[in-house]
PAFIBA-134166 format. One record per residue (C-alpha): x, y, z; residue in one letter; chain. Coordinates in Angstrom, 1 decimal, m for minus. Example, Ala and Ser with C-alpha at 12.3 -4.5 7.8 and 13.67 -1.06 7.14 Angstrom:
+--------+--------+--------+------+-------+
!      u !      v !      w ! resn ! chain !
+--------+--------+--------+------+-------+
!   12.3 !   m4.5 !    7.8 !    a !     A !
!   13.7 !   m1.1 !    7.1 !    s !     A !
+--------+--------+--------+------+-------+
***
This chain:
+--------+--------+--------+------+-------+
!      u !      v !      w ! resn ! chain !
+--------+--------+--------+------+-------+
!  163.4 !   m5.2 ! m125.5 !    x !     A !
!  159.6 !   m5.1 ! m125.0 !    x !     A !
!  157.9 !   m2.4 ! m122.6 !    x !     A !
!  157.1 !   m5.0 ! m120.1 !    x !     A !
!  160.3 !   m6.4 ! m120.1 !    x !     A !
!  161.8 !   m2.9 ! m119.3 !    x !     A !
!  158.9 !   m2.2 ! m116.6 !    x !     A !
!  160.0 !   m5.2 ! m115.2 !    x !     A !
!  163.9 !   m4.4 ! m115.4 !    x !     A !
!  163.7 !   m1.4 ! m113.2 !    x !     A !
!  159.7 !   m1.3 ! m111.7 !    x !     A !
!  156.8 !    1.2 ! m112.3 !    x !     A !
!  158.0 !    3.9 ! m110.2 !    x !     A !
!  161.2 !    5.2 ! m112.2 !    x !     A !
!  159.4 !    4.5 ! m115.1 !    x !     A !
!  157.0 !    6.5 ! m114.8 !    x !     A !
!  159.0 !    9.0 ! m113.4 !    x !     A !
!  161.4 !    9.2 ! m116.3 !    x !     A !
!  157.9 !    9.5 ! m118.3 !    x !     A !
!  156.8 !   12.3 ! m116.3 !    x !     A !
!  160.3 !   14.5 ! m116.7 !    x !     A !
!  160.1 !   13.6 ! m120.2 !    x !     A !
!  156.8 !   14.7 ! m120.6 !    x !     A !
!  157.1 !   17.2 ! m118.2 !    x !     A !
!  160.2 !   18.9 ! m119.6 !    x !     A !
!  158.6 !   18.8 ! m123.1 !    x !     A !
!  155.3 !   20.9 ! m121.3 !    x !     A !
!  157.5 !   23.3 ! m119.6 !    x !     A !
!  159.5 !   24.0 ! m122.9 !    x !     A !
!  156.6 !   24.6 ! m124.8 !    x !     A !
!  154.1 !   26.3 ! m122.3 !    x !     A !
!  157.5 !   29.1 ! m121.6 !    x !     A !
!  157.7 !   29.7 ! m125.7 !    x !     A !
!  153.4 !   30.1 ! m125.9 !    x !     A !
!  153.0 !   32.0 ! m122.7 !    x !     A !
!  150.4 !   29.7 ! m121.9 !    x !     A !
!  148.2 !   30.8 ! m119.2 !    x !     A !
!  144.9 !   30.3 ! m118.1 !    x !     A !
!  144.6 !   33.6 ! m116.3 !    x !     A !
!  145.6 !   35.9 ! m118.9 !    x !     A !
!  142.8 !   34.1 ! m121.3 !    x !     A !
!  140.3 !   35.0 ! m118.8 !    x !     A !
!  141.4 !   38.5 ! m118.6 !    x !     A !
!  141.2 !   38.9 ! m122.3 !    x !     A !
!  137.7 !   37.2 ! m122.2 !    x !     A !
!  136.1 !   39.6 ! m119.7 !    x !     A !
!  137.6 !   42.5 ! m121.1 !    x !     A !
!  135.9 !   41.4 ! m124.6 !    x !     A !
!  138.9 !   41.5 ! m126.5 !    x !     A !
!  139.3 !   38.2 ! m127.7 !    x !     A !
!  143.0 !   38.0 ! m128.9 !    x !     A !
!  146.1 !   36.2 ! m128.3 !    x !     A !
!  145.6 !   34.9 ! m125.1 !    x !     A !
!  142.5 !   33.2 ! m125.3 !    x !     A !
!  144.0 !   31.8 ! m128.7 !    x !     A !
!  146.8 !   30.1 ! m126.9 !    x !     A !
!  144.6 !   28.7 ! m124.3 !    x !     A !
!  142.2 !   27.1 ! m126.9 !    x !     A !
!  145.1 !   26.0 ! m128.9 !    x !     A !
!  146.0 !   23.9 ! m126.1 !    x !     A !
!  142.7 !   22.7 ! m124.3 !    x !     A !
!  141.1 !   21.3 ! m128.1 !    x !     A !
!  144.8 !   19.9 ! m128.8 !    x !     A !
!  144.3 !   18.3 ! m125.8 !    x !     A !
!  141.2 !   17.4 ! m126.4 !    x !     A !
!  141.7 !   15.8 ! m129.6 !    x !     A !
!  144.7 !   14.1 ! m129.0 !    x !     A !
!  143.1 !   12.4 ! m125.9 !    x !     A !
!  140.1 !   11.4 ! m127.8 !    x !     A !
!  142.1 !   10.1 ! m130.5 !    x !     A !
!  143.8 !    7.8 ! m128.6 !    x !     A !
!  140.3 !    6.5 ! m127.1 !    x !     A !
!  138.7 !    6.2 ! m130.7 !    x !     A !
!  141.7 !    4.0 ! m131.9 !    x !     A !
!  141.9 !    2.0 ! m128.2 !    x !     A !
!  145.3 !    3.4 ! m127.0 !    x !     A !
!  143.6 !    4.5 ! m124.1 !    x !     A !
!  140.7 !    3.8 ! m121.7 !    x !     A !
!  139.5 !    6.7 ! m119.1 !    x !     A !
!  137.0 !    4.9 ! m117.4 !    x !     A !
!  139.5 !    3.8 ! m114.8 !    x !     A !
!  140.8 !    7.3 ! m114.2 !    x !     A !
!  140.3 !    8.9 ! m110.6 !    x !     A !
!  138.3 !   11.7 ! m112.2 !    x !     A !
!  135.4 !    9.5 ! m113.9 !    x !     A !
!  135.8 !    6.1 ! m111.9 !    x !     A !
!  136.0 !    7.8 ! m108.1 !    x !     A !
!  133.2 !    9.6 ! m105.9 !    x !     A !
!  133.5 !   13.4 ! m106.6 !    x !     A !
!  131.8 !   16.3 ! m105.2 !    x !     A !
!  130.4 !   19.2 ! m107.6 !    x !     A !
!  130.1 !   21.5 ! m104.2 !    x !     A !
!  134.1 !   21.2 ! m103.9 !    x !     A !
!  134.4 !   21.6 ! m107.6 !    x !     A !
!  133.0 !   24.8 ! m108.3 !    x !     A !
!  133.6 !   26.4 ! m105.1 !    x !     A !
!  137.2 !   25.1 ! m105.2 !    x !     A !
!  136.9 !   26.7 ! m109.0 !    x !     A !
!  135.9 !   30.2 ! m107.7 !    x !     A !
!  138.4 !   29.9 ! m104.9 !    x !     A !
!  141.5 !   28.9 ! m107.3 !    x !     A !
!  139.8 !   32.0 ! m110.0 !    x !     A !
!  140.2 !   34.5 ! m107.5 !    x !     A !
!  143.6 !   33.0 ! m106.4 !    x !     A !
!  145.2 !   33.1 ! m110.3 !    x !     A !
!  144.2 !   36.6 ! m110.8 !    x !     A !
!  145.6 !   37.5 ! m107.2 !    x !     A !
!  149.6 !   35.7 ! m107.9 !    x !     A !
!  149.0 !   36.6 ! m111.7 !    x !     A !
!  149.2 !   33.2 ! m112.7 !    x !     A !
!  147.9 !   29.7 ! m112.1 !    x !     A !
!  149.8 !   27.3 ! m110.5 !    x !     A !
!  151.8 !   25.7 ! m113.6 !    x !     A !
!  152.7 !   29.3 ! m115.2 !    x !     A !
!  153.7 !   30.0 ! m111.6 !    x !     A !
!  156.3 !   26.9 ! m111.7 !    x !     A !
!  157.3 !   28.5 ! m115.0 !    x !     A !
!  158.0 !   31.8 ! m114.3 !    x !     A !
!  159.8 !   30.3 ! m111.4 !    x !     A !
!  162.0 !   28.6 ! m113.8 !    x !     A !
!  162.6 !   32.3 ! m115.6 !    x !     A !
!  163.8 !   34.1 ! m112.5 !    x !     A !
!  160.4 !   35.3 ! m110.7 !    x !     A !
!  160.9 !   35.1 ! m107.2 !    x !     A !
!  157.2 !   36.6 ! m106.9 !    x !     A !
!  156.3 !   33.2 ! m108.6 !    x !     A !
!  158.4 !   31.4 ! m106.5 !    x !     A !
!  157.3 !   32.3 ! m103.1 !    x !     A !
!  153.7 !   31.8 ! m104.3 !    x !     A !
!  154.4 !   28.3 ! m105.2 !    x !     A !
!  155.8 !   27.6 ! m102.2 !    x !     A !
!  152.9 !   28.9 ! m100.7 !    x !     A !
!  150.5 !   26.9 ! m102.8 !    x !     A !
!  151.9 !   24.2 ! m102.0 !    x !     A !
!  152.0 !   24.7 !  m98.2 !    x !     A !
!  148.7 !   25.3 !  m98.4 !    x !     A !
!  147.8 !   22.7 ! m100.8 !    x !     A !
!  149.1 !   19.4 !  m98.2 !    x !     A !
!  147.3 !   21.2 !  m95.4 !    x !     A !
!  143.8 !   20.9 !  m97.7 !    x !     A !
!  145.1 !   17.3 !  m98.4 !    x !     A !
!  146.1 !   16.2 !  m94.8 !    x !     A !
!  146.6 !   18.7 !  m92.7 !    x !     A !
!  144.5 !   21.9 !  m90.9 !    x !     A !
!  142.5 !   22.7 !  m93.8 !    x !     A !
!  141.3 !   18.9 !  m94.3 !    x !     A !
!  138.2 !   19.1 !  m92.3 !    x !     A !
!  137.1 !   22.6 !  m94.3 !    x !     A !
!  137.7 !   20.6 !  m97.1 !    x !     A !
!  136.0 !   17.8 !  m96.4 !    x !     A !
!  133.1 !   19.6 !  m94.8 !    x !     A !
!  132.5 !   21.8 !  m98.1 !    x !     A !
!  133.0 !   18.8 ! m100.5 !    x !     A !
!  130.1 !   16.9 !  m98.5 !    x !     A !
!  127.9 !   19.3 !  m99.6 !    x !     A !
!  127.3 !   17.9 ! m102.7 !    x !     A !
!  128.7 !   14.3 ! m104.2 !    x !     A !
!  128.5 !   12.3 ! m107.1 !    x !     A !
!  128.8 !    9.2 ! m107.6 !    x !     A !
!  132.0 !    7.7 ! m109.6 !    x !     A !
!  131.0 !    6.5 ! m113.2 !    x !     A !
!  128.7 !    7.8 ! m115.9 !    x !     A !
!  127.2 !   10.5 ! m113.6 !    x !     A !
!  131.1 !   11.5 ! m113.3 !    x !     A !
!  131.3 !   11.3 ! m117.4 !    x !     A !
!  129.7 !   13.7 ! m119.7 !    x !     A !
!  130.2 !   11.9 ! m123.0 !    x !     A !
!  127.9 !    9.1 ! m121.3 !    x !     A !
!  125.8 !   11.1 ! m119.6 !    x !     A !
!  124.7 !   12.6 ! m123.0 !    x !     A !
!  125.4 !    9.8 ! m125.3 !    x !     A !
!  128.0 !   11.5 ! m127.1 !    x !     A !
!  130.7 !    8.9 ! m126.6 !    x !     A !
!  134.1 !    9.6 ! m127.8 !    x !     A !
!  133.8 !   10.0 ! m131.3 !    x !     A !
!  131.3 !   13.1 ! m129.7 !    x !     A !
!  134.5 !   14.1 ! m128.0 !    x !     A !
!  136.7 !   14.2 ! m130.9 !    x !     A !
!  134.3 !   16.3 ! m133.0 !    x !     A !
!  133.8 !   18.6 ! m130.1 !    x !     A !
!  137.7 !   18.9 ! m129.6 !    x !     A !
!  137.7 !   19.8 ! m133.5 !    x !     A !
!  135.4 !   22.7 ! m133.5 !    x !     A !
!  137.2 !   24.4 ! m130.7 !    x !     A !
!  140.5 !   23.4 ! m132.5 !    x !     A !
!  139.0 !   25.5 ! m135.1 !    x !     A !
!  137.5 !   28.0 ! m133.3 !    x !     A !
!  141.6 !   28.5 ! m131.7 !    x !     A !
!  143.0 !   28.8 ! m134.9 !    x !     A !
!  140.7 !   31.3 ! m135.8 !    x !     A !
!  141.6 !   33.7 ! m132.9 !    x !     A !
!  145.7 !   32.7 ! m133.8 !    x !     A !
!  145.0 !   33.9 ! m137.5 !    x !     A !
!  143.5 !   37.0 ! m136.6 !    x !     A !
!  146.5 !   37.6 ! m133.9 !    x !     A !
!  148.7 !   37.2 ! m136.5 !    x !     A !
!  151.0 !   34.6 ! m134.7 !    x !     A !
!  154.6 !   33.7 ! m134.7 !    x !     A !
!  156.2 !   30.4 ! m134.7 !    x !     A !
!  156.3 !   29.7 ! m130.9 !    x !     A !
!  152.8 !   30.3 ! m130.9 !    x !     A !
!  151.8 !   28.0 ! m132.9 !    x !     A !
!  154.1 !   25.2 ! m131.7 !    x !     A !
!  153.8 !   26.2 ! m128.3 !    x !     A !
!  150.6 !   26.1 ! m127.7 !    x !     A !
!  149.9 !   22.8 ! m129.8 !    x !     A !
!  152.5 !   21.5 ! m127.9 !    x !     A !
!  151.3 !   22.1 ! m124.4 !    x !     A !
!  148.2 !   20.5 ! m125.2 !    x !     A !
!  149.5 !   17.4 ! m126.8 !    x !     A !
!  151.9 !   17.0 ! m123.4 !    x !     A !
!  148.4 !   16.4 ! m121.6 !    x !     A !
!  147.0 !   13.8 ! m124.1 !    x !     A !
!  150.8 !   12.1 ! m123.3 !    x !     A !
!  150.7 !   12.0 ! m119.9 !    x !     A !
!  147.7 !   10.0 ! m120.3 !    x !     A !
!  148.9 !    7.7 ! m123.3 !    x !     A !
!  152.2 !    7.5 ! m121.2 !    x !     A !
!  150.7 !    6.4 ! m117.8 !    x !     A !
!  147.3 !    4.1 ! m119.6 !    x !     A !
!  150.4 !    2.2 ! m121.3 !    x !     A !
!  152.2 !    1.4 ! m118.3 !    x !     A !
!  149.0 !    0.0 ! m116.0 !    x !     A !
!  147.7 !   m1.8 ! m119.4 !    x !     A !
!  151.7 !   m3.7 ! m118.9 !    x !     A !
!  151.7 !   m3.7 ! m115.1 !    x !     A !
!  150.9 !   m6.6 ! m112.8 !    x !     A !
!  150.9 !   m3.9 ! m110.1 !    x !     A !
!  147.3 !   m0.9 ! m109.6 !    x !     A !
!  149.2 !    2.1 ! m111.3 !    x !     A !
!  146.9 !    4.7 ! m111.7 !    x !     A !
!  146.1 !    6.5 ! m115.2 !    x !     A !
!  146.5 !    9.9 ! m115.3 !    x !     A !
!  148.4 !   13.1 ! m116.8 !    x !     A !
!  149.8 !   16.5 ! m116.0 !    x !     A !
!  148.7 !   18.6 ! m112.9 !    x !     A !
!  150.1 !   20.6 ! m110.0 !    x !     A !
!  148.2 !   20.8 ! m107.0 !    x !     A !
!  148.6 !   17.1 ! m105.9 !    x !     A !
!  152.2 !   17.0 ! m107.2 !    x !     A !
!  153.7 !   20.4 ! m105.9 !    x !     A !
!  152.2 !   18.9 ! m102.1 !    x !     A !
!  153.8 !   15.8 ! m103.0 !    x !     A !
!  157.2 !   17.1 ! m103.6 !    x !     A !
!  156.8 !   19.5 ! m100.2 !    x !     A !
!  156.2 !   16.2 !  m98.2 !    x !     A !
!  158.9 !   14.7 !  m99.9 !    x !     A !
!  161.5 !   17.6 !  m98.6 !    x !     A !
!  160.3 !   18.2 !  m95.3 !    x !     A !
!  159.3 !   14.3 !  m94.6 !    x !     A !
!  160.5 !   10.4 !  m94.0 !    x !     A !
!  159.3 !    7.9 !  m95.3 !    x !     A !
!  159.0 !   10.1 !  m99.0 !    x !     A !
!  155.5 !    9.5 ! m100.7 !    x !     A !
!  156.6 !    6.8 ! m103.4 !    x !     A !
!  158.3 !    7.0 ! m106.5 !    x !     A !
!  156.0 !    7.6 ! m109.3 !    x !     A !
!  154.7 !    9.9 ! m112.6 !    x !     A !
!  154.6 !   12.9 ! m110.2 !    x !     A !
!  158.1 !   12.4 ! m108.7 !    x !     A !
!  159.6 !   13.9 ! m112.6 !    x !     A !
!  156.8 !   15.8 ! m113.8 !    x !     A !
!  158.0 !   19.1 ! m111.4 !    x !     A !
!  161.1 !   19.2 ! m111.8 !    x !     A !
!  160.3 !   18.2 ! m115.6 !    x !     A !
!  158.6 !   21.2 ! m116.0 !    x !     A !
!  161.1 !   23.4 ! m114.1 !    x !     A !
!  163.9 !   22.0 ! m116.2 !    x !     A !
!  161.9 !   22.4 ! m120.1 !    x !     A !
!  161.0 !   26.5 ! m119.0 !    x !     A !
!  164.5 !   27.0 ! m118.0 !    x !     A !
!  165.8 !   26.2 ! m121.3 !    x !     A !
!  162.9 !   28.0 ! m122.6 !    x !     A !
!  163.6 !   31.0 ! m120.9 !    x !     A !
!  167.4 !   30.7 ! m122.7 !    x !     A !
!  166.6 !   30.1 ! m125.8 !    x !     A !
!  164.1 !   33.0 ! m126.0 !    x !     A !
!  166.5 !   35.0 ! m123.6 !    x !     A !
!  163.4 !   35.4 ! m121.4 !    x !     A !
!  165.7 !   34.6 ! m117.9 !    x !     A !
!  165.1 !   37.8 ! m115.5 !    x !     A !
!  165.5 !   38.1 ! m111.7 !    x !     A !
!  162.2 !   39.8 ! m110.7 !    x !     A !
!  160.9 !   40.1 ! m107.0 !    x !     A !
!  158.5 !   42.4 ! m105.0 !    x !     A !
!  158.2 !   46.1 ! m105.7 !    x !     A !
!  156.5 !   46.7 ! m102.0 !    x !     A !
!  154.8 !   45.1 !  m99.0 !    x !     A !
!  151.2 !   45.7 ! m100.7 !    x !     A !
!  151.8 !   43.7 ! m103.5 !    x !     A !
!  153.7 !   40.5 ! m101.3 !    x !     A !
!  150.5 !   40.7 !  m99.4 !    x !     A !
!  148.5 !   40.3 ! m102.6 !    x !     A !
!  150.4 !   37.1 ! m103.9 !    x !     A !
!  150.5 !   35.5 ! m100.5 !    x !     A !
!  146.9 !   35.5 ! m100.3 !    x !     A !
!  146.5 !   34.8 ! m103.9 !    x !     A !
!  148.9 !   31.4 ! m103.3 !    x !     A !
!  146.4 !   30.6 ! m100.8 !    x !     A !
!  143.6 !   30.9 ! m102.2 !    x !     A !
!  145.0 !   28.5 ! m105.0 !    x !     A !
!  146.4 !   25.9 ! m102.8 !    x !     A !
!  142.8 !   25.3 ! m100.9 !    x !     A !
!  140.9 !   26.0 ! m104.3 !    x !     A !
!  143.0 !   23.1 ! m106.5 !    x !     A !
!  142.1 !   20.7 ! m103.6 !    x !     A !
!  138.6 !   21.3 ! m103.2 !    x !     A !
!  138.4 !   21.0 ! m107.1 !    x !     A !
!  140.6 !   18.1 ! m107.9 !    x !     A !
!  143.1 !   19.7 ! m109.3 !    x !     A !
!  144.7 !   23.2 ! m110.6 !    x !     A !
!  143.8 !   24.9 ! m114.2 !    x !     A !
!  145.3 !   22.5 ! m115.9 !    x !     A !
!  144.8 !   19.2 ! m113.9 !    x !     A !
!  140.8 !   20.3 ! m113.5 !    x !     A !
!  141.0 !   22.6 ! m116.5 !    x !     A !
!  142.2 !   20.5 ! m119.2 !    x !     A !
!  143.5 !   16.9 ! m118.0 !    x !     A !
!  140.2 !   16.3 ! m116.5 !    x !     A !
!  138.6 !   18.6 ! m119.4 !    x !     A !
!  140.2 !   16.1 ! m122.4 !    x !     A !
!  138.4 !   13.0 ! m120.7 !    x !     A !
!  135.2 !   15.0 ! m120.2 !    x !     A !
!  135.0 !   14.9 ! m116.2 !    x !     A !
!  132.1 !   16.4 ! m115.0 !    x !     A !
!  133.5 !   17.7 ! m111.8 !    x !     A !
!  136.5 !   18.9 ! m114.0 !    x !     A !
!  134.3 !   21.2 ! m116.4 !    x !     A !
!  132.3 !   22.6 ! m113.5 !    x !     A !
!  135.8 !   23.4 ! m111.8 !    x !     A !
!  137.0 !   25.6 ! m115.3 !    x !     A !
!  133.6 !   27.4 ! m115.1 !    x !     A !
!  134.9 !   28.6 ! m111.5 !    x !     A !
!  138.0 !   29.3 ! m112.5 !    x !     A !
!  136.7 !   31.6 ! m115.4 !    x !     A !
!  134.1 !   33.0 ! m112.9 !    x !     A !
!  136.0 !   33.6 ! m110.1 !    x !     A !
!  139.0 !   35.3 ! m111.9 !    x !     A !
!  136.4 !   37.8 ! m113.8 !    x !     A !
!  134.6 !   38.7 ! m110.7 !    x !     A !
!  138.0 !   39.1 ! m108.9 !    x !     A !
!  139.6 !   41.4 ! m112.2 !    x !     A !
!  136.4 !   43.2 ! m112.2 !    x !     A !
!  136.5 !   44.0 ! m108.0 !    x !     A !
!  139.3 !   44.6 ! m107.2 !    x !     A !
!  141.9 !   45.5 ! m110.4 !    x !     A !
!  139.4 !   47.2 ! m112.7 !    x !     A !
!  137.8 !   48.8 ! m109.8 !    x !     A !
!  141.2 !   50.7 ! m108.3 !    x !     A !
!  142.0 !   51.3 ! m112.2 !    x !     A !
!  138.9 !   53.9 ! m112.4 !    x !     A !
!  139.4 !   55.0 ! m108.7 !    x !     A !
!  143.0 !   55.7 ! m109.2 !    x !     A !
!  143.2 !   54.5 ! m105.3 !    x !     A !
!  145.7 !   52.0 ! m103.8 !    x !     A !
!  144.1 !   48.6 ! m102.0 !    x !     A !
!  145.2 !   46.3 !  m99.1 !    x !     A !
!  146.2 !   44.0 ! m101.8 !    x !     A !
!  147.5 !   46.7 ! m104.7 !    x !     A !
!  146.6 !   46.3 ! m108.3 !    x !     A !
!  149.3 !   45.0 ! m110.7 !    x !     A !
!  149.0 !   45.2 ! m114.6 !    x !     A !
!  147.0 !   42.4 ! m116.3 !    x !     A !
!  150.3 !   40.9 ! m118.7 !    x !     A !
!  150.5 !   37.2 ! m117.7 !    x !     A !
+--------+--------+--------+------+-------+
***
């Protein structure tokens, strides 16, 4: 039975959802085993140290990299039709959303897909922030926050195609891609030999990369056998968590598509994660100072990931592997908005000693 015939046996829209828990179970697994998180890389950065943190993170960006460029290279895949190259995009949104979501992560101690894994492990602090990013995240899309959004994404626009793509723009192409992917890849096993990995590590973090370049195989190979517009795209949370909010609290549901498994995908792959490393722990607030913290942190997020097109790993490294403009410019907010926030606010009470409105919590992921 040929992929069109089963795409036409049961439609787009529970195919690519049983794609997206696939995929999205298979990221979940691997990014609870590797501790993948963008925040804790930063922290290590800014703090100069360089270790196993930023190893896992660059494990999975140039695996993501590579595998998506790969698949360009050898024509498995075409990005030009994707939403973040072919589609108008504003680099005002993108790096202010970027500093917005930084300071966010570093508030909730985690971005929004570790926060949807922890969730998974028992951490109700990472629960009630998700809910909250995602609360505020359809009210960025559709709701109050729209016109913020669309006022400070006015700012500053670009036009959909090559201005959108930085392998055009400097004539690198994709073969440029894949080498760049590479030298990172090498650059990330590097930092994992000096950290003196374990299995998981390795695996994991290869692994959470890879599950981007999928979603993108995954999706590109249903449109390419599709009479119907399905959009090509891959893993990320901001869109998705809102998505599943609207589809709880609202009739008609938004339609059945990739998004529909990836969530509870990813819920799903950490749990049995969590119980095959033992990891599964009932955690919630120590006091009203540090509530107050996430709460604000989840909200910062929520606006930030819409403002940028997407969370630390829909901007960060979905958008990243394809080489979206607005999606780099988005990561180099992220990164500067979680060290300014570290070096203000935890750092700071650190060498005061002194309690803040919003507490300081220790910097483990």
């Amino acid at each position: 039975m040929s992929f069109a015939s089963v795409i036409e046996a049961y439609g787009e829209g529970p195919v690519l959802a049983s794609g997206g828990l696939v995929i999205g179970a298979l990221f979940g697994f691997f990014a609870q085993r590797s501790k993948f998180c963008l925040r804790a890389a930063t922290l290590e950065f800014w703090h100069r140290k360089f270790g196993e943190k930023i190893a896992v993170w660059l494990l999975t960006f140039s695996a993501a990299v590579v595998g998506v460029q790969l698949l360009i290279v050898t024509h498995h895949m075409d990005t030009t039709a994707a939403r973040q190259i072919s589609a108008t995009g504003s680099l005002s949104g993108a790096l202010i959303g970027g500093l917005l979501f930084g300071i966010g992560m570093i508030l909730t101690r985690g971005c929004a897909s570790r926060l949807l894994v922890l969730s998974a492990n028992g951490n109700l602090r990472a629960l009630l922030s998700g809910l909250i990013f995602a609360v505020t995240a359809q009210a960025a899309l559709a709701g109050s926050l729209a016109p913020w959004r669309e006022s400070i994404s006015g700012w500053w626009v670009v036009q959909g195609g090559h201005s959108r793509d930085l392998l055009a723009l400097s004539g690198a192409g994709p073969w440029g891609g894949l080498f760049f992917g590479l030298v990172w890849l090498l650059a990330a096993l590097f930092f994992s030999v000096r950290s003196g990995w374990g299995f998981w590590k390795w695996v994991g973090g290869i692994g959470t990369g890879l599950m981007v370049a999928a979603g993108w195989g995954f999706s590109y190979l249903v449109a390419s056998h599709s009479f119907e517009v399905v959009p090509v795209q891959s893993l990320t949370f901001s869109g998705p968590s809102a998505e599943w909010l609207m589809r709880v609290l609202a009739s008609p549901a938004p339609a059945m598509g990739f998004s529909f498994g990836l969530i509870p995908g990813v819920f799903l792959g950490s749990f049995v994660g969590a119980w095959v490393g033992r990891d599964f722990k009932l955690e919630g607030f120590s006091d009203g100072y540090s509530m107050r913290r996430y709460i604000f942190g989840a909200i910062f997020m929520g606006f930030g990931s819409m403002l940028a097109g997407g969370c630390a790993v829909g901007a960060g490294i979905t958008g990243g592997s394809i080489f979206a403009t607005t999606a780099w410019l988005s990561l180099v907010g992220m990164w500067l908005g979680a060290g300014l926030t570290d070096r203000i606010i935890d750092r700071q009470a650190q060498v005061t000693g002194s309690a803040t409105a919003i507490a300081p919590v220790r910097t483990a992921p």
